[in-house]
C-alpha positions in Angstrom: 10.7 16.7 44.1 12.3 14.6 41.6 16.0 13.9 42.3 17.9 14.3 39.5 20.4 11.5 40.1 16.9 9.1 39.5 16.7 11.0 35.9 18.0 9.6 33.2 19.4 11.4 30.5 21.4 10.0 27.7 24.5 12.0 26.6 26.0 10.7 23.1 29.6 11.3 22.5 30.8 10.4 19.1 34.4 10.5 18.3 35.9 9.8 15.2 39.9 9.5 14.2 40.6 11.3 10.8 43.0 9.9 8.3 46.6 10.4 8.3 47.9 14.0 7.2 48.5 12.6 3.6 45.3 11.5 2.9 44.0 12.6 -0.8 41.0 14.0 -2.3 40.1 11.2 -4.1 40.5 8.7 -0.6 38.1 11.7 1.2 35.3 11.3 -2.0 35.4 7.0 -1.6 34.8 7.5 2.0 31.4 6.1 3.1 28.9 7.0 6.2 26.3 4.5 7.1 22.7 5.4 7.7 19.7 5.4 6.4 19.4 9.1 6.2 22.0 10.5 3.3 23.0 14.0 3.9 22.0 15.2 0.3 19.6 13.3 -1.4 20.5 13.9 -5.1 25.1 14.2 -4.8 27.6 12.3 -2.7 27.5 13.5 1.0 31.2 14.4 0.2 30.2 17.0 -2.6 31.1 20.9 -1.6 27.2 21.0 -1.4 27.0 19.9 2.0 28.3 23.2 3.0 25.9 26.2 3.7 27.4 29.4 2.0 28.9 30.6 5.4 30.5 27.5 5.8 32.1 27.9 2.2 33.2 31.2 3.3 34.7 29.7 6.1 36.3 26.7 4.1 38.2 29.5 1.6 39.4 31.4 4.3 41.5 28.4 5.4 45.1 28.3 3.6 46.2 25.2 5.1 45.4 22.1 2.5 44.7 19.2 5.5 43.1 21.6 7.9 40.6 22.4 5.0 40.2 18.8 4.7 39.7 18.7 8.1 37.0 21.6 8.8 35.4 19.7 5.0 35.2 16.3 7.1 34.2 17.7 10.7 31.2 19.7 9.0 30.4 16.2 6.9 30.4 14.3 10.4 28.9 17.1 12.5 26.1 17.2 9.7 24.9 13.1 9.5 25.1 12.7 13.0 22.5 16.0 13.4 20.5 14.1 10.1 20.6 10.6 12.3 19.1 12.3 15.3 16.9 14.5 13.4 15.8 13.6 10.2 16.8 16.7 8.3 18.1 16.0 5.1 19.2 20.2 4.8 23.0 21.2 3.7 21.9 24.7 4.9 22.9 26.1 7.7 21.5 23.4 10.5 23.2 25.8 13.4 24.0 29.3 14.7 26.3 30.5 16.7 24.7 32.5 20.0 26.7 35.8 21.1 28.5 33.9 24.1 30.0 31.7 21.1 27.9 28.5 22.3 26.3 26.5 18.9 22.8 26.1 18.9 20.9 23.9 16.4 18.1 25.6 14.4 15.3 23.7 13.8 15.7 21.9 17.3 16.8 24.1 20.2 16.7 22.0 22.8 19.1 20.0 21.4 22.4 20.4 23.2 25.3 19.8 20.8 28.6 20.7 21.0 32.2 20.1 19.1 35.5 19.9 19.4 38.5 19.1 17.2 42.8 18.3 17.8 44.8 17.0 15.2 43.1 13.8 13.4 40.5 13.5 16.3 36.9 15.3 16.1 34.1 14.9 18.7 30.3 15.5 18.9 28.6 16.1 21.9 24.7 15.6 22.4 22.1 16.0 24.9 18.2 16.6 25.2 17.1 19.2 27.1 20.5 20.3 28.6 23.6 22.7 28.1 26.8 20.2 27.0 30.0 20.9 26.2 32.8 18.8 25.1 36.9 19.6 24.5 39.3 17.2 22.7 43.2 17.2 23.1 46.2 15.8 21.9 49.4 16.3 24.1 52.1 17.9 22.9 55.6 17.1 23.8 56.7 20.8 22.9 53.8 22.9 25.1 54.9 24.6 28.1 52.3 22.7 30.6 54.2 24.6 33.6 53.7 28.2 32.3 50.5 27.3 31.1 49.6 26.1 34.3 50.6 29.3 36.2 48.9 31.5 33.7 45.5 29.4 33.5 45.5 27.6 36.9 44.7 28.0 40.2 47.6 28.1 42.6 46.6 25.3 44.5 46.1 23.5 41.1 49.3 24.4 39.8 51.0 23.1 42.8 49.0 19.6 42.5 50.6 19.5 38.9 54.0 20.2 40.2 54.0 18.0 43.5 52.9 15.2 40.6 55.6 12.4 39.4 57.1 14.2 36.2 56.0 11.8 33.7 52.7 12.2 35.4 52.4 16.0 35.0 51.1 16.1 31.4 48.2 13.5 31.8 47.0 16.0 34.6 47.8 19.2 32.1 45.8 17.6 30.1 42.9 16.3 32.3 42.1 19.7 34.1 42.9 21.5 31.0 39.9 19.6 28.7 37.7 19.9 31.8 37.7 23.5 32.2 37.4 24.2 28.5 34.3 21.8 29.0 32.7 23.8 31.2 33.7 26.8 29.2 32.2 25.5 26.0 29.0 25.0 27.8 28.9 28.3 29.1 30.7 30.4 26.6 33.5 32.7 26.7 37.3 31.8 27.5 39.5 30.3 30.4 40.7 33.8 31.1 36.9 34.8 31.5 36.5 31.8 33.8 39.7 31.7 35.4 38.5 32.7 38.9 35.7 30.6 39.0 37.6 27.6 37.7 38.6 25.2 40.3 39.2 21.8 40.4 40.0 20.3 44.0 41.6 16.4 43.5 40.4 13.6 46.1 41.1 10.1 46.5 38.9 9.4 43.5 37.7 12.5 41.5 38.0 15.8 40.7 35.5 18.5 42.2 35.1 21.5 40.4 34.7 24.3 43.4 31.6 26.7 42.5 28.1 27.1 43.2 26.2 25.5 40.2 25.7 21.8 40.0 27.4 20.0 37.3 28.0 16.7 35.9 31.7 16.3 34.2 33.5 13.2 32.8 36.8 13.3 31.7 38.2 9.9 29.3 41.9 9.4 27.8 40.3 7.1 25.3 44.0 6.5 23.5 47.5 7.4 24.2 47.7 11.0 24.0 44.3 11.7 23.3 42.3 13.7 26.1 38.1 14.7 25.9 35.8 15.4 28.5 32.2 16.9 28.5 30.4 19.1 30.9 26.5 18.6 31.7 24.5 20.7 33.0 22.6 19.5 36.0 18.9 21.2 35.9 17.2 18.6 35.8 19.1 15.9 34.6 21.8 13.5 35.6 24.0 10.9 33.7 23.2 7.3 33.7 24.5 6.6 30.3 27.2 7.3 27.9 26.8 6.1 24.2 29.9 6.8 22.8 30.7 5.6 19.2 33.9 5.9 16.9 34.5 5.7 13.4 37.9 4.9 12.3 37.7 6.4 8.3 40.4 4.2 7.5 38.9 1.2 8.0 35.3 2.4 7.7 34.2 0.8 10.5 32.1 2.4 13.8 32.8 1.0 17.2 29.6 1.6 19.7 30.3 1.7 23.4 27.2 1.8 25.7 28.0 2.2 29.6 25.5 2.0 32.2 25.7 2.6 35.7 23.9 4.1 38.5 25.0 8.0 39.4 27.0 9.1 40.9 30.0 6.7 39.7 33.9 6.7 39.1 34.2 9.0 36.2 31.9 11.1 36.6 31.6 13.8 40.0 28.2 15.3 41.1 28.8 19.3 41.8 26.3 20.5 44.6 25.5 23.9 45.1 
């Protein structure tokens, strides 16, 4: 039998840094996306017509003018990465939504994908062949991590947090927190759902989720404040690689990151059933 550590399996995490709050219509239509595979053939991959009708429905029903902006520019991202990996040019609907809330893409189903969005950040998760699911956060000075903890945490969690040097407390909020909506987002449903089967153990060097399925989870701070992590499922496939890329729109330009390494390795902890 094949061990699945020997596998590889290439998980893409894009990540890409919005402009500021104050950013105009007009700066959104001169924005550029490279690649060789436009996301409308015949209008500017900026035009309303990159939204299916249900996503228009969706865009109206949002007062807010920057977080339309935002759910306009995640959909334009979400939509020319799929078109890179796929080749489908379509501004239809290129995904559904699956009763347990989990996205699936249409025309290619096992295609993992997954998204997540906080503040200026948004983040697309991929994977052949697998489940994935990926959560993005931004701390917040103001949230109550301590009654959030006792509400969403395990006791033995919430007392790691607490027995934690203050200014230390938030980072962990934050890890654990992005980690169990991860796995969440992979599976469906909500923390409250998941609560009981939710639990991360800390050791010298990672964190082990406690439950019966094997996993494959990473957890990044990859700037100040800004938390993601991705869950992968492990049937058959286990990480070797990461290609992570990120687009800063303000400066148009893409930053690739490729890290190799054999499994299992720092960030990332094997779950065994």
């Amino acid at each position: 039998m094949t061990d699945p550590l020997q596998t590889k399996q290439l998980i893409e995490l894009h990540l890409f840094q919005l402009p500021e709050t104050n950013f105009t219509v007009e700066q959104m239509q001169r924005l550029v996306i490279s690649g060789d595979r436009p996301l409308h053939s015949s209008e500017s991959p900026f035009s309303p017509a990159v939204l299916s009708a249900d996503e228009l429905k969706r865009h109206h029903r949002i007062k807010a003018p920057n977080g339309k902006k935002m759910y306009f520019l995640s959909r334009v991202f979400l939509k020319h990465i799929l078109s890179q990996r796929t080749g489908t040019r379509s501004t239809e609907n290129l995904y559904r939504y699956l009763p347990s809330g989990k996205p699936v893409f249409i025309d290619h189903p096992d295609l993992g994908v997954n998204w997540a969005h906080s503040g200026r950040f948004f983040a697309v998760a991929l994977v052949e062949g697998n489940s994935i699911g990926v959560d993005l956060e931004i701390e917040n000075p103001k949230r109550s991590i301590n009654a959030l903890a006792q509400r969403f945490f395990s006791a033995q969690e919430a007392s790691e947090m607490a027995e934690r040097p203050k200014e230390d407390q938030r980072k962990y909020f934050y890890k654990l927190w992005t980690l169990k909506e991860a796995y969440i987002k992979e599976h469906g449903g909500s923390i409250a759902q998941h609560l009981n089967h939710l639990q991360y153990v800390q050791s010298a060097n990672s964190l082990t989720l406690k439950m019966g399925k094997s996993r494959l989870f990473h957890s990044q701070q990859p700037s100040t404040g800004l938390h993601t992590a991705v869950s992968v499922g492990l049937q058959p496939y286990a990480l070797s690689e990461i290609q992570q890329y990120t687009y800063d729109i303000r400066t148009h330009k893409g930053v690739l990151k490729l890290e190799r390494s054999n499994a299992p390795f720092s960030l990332w902890t094997e779950i065994r059933g």
